[in-house]
C-alpha positions in Angstrom: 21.3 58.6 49.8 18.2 58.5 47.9 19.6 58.8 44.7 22.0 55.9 45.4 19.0 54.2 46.6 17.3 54.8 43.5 20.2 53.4 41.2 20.4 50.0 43.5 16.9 49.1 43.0 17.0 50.4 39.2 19.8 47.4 39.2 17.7 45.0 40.8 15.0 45.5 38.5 17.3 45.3 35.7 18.6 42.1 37.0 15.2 40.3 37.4 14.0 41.5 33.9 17.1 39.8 32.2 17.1 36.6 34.5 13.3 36.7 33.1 14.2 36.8 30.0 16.5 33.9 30.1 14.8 32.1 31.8 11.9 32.1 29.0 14.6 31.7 26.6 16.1 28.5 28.3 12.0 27.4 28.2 11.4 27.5 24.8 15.1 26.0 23.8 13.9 22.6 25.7 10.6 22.9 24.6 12.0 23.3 21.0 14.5 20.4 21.5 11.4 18.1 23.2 9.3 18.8 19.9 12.2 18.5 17.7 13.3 14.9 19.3 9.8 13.6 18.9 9.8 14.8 15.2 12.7 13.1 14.7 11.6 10.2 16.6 8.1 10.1 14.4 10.2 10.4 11.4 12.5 7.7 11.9 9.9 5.2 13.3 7.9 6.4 9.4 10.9 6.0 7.7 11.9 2.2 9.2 8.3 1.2 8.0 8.9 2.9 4.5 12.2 0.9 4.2 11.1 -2.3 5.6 8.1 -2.5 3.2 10.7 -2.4 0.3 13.7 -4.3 1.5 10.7 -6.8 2.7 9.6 -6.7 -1.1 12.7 -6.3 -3.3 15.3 -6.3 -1.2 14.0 -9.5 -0.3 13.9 -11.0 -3.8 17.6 -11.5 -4.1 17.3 -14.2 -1.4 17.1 -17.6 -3.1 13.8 -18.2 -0.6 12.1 -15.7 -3.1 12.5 -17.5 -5.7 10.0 -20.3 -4.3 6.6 -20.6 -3.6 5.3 -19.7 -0.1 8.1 -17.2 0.6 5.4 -14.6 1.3 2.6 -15.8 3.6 -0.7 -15.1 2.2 -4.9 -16.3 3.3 -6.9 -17.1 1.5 -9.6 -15.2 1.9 -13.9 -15.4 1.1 -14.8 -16.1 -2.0 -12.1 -18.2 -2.9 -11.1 -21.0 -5.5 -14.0 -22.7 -7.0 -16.2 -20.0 -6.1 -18.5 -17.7 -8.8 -16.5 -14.7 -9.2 -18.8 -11.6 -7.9 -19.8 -8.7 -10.4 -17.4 -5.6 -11.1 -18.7 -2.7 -12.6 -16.3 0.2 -12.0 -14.8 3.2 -13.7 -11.0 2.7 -14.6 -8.2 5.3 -15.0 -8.4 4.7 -18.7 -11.9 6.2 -18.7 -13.7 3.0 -19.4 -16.4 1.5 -17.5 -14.9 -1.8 -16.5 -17.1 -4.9 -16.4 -15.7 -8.3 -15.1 -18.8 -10.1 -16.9 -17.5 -8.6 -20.3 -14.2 -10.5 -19.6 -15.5 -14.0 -20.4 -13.2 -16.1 -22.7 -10.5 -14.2 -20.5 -8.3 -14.8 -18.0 -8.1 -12.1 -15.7 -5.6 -11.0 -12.5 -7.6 -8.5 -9.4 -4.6 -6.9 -7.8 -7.0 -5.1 -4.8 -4.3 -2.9 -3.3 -3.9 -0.1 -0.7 -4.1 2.8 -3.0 -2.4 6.5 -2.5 -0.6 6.4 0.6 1.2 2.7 -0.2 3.9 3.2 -3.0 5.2 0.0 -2.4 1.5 -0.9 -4.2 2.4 0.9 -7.3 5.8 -0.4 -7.4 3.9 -3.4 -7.3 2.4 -2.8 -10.5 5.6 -1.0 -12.5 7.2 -4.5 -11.4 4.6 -6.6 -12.9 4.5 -4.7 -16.0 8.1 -4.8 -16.6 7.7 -8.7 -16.6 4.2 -9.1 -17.9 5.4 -12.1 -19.7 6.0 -14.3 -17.4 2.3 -13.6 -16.5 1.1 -14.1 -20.0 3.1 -17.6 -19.6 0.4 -18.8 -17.1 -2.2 -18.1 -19.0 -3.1 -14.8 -18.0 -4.5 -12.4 -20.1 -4.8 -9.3 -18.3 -4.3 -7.6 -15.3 -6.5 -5.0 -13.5 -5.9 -3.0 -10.4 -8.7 -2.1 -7.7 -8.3 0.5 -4.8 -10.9 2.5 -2.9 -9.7 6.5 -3.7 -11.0 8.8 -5.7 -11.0 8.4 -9.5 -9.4 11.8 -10.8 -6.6 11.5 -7.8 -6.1 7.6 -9.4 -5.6 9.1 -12.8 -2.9 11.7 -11.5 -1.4 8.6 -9.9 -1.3 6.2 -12.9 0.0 9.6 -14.9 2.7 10.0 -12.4 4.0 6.6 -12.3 3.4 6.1 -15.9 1.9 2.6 -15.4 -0.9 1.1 -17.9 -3.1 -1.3 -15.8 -6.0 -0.4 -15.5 -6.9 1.0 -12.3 -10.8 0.9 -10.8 -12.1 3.3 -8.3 -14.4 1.4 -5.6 -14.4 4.8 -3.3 -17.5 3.2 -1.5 -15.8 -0.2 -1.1 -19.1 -1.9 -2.8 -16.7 -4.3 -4.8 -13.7 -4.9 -2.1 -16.6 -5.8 0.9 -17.8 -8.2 -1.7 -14.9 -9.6 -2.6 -14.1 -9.5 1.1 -10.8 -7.5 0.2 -10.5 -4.8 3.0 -10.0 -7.4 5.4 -6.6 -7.9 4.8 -5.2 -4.4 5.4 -2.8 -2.1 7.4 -6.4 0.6 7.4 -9.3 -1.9 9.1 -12.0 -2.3 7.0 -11.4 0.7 5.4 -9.1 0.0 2.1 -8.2 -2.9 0.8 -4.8 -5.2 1.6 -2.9 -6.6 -1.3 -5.0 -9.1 -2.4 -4.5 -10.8 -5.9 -7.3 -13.5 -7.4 -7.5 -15.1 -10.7 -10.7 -15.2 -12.1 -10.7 -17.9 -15.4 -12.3 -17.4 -18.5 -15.3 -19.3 -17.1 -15.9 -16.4 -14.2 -15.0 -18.8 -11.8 -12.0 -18.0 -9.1 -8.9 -20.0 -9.8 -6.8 -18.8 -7.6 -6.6 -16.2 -4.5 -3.7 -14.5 -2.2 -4.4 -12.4 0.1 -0.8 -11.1 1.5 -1.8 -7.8 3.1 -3.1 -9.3 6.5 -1.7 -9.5 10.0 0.8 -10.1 11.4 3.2 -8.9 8.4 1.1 -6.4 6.4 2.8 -7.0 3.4 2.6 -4.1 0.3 4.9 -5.6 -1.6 5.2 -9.3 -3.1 8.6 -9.8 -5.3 7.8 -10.9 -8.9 9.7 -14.5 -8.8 7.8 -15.3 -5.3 4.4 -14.3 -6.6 4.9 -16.1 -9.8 6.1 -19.5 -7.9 2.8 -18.7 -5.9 0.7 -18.4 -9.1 1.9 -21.6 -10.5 1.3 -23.4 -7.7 -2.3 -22.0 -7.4 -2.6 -22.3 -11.2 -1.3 -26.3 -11.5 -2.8 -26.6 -14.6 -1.6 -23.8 -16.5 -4.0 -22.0 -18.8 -7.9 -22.9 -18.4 -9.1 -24.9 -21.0 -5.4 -25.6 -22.0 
């Protein structure tokens, strides 16, 4: 009897251990399933941004509404046409200590832009490159880009996307608050939008359009619809023309 006894509760026990045991199982399946769905969830809510910023951008400029000025809402943002251009003094990718006083005679283009974690920004730039004379065809002379990272992680970035703009490091914002260009951003006050401002030969700001701001946070402006919105800021065509 007591050996019989013996074997029943040896059975129970067994029982209990492996209804423990898949129990725990069953546990961490759902808890592995909940973790995996909001993954998922994160990643296709990530990826629907990453997408929308392009189609928004070049997607977009098949549409014939991209081919005309105003397609892409932009402010105008503080200083702004007619105003003294404020001082630059930054360190580009190039190496060179970039000085916006040292561009007189010039025309130049400010493309203040997101920086590392927006690659819709250095599409941006690959883009204008590829048609840099159309920009030359306004007048403009040269382009320079402006972002608030770190310089050697901007040089392994220009490197990477094999672009030859100029890009300046402004890692304590100093230029972008004074130019007012993190105010127009996806980040606060903390990087800058996608800002771009003409400053004429005469240091004086011709044009500016500042596209990065609520409520669309645009990264990316098609070529033909930022052209249509240079000429239109530009009426005259080249300064002193």
């Amino acid at each position: 009897m007591a050996s019989r006894a013996a074997e029943k509760e040896a059975r129970r026990t067994e029982r209990l251990a492996n209804e423990a045991t898949a129990a725990r199982a069953a546990r961490a399946r759902k808890l592995r399933n909940r973790l995996l769905g909001t993954v998922g969830a994160a990643a296709l809510v990530l990826g629907g941004v990453f997408v929308l910023s392009n189609t928004g951008g070049k997607g977009a400029s098949r549409g014939a509404a991209a081919n005309q000025a105003g397609a892409y809402a932009f402010a105008v943002g503080d200083p702004g046409p007619g105003s003294p251009a404020p001082a630059i003094e930054l360190t580009s990718t190039s190496g060179k200590r970039f000085s916006l006083a040292d561009q007189k005679g010039k025309t130049t283009l400010l493309y203040f832009q997101e920086g590392l974690g927006c690659q819709p920004c250095w599409d941006q730039i690959k883009d204008i490159e590829s048609k840099w004379a159309k920009f030359r065809a306004l007048g403009i002379d040269q382009m320079v880009s402006i972002t608030t990272n770190d310089l050697d992680d901007l040089r392994r970035k220009a490197a990477d996307e094999g672009i030859s703009t100029p890009v300046l490091a402004d890692p304590d914002l100093s230029v972008s608050q004074a130019w007012e260009a993190n105010q127009y951003g996806m980040m606060g006050s903390s990087a800058d939008g996608h800002s771009f401002i003409v400053v004429g030969p005469d240091g004086q700001i011709r044009h500016r359009a500042d596209y990065g701001g609520a409520p669309n946070f645009t990264m990316y402006v098609p070529v033909a619809p930022l052209l249509a919105d240079l000429r239109k800021g530009l009426p005259d065509g080249p300064a002193g023309a």
